[in-house]
C-alpha positions, 0 to 999 in steps of 0.5 A: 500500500502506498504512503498517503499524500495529502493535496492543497486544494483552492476551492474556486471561487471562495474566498479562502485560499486553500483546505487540505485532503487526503489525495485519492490513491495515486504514484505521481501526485507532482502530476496531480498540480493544476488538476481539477479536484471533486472534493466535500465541502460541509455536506456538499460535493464542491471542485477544486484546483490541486496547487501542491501536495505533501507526504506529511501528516498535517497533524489534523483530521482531514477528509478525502477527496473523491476524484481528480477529474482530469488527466491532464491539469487544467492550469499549467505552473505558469497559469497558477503563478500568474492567477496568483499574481493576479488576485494580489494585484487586484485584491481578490483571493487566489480561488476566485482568480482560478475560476475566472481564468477557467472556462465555465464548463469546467466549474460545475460539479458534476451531477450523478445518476446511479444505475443498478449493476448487481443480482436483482435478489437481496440473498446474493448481495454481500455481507457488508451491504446488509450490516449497513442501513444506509446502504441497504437503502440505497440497494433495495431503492435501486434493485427495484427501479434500475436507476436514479439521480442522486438527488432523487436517491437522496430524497429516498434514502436521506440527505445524510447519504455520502459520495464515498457510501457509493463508491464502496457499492460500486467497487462491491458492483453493485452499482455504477455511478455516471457522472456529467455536468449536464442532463443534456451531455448525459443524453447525449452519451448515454440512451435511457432504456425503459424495461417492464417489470416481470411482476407487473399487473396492468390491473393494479393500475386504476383505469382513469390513470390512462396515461401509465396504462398506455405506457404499460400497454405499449411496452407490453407489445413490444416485448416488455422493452422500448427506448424512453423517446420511442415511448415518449412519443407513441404514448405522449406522456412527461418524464413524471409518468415515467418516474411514478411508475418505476417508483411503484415498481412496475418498471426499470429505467437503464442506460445504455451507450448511443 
């Protein structure tokens, strides 16, 4: 196991200068300065630009960082050095210096969805799922709906839930995480694939909700499977019929490359 290395991290756009983290596992951490850096921040998930590490202990408790988000860094050491020069000519934190030399699609946090990998039943789950309450949460909720936003799972299973809980589930694979900065460039990658529940009863669902039963009815004739636009529109229904049904469990929502 390789020595812990721990990352100075300007927050952008904050006014503090920079908080120390525990670096994700990594041999060359020089290569990690200028990178853009997912790291939490209170309750929240908030990005960041890795100026410097150390292999010394700061003598605190830190938390981790999540993940480096680039391969390559952001912001060279001339870049750094004159954002640096910037802020204390113009009298504004190093941070906010950084964030405004940044193009703006690199500032956002990315946003999550949460797509079941694992056996549909509970009895092949491992062990240290079914020790954790939380976690067990977050595999029943999704085992049964196929996936989720982060921020839907969180209204389920509790704000309380961490980025780290769901790392260990997805190195358990049981889950896996798809992180972007927009709904719009996850559609883009990815193709939402609407399946139907092999318990499903149409009976269950009153008549006058006429808009699920069509919804059920047409995935039925095409052999329990169809692409979300397809259906969209052969059924014309919202996005909230959808959601409604897969919350009730008569259907799984999956994500598939274009």
């Amino acid at each position: 196991m390789s020595e812990p290395v721990y990352i100075e991290v300007a927050l952008l756009g904050m006014q503090d200068e920079q908080l120390t983290y525990r670096a994700p596992d990594t041999e060359d951490p020089a290569a990690l300065i200028g990178c853009r850096v997912l790291v939490p921040l209170g309750n929240r998930r908030t990005v960041g630009v890795i100026v410097g590490y150390s292999l010394e202990a700061p003598g605190i408790e830190v938390r981790h960082a999540y993940d480096v988000l680039d391969s390559v860094p952001v912001l060279t050491s001339s870049m750094l050095h004159f954002t640096r020069q910037v802020g204390f000519q113009y009298l504004c934190s190093w941070p906010r210096a950084m964030q405004a030399a940044l193009p703006a699609g690199l500032l956002d946090v990315p946003k999550l969805t949460v797509e079941w990998t694992g056996p549909e039943l509970e009895g092949f789950w491992p062990p240290e799922v079914l020790k954790s309450r939380q976690s067990l949460r977050v595999c029943r909720y999704l085992a049964g709906r196929g996936t989720a936003k982060l921020k839907d799972l969180k209204g389920i299973v509790g704000k309380s839930l961490s980025y780290r809980t769901l790392r260990r589930l997805e190195a358990l694979d049981l889950i896996k995480l798809h992180e972007h900065n927009t709904a719009d460039q996850s559609r883009s990658l990815t193709l939402e694939i609407v399946e139907l529940s092999p318990d499903f009863d149409l009976e269950e669902i009153p008549a006058h909700y006429k808009a699920r039963r069509r919804v059920i009815s047409l995935l039925k004739a095409q052999q329990g499977s169809m692409p979300w636009p397809q259906l969209r529109e052969e059924a014309r229904v919202s996005r909230n019929v959808l959601d409604d049904l897969a919350n009730a469990g008569f259907l799984r929502i999956k994500h598939a490359p274009k």
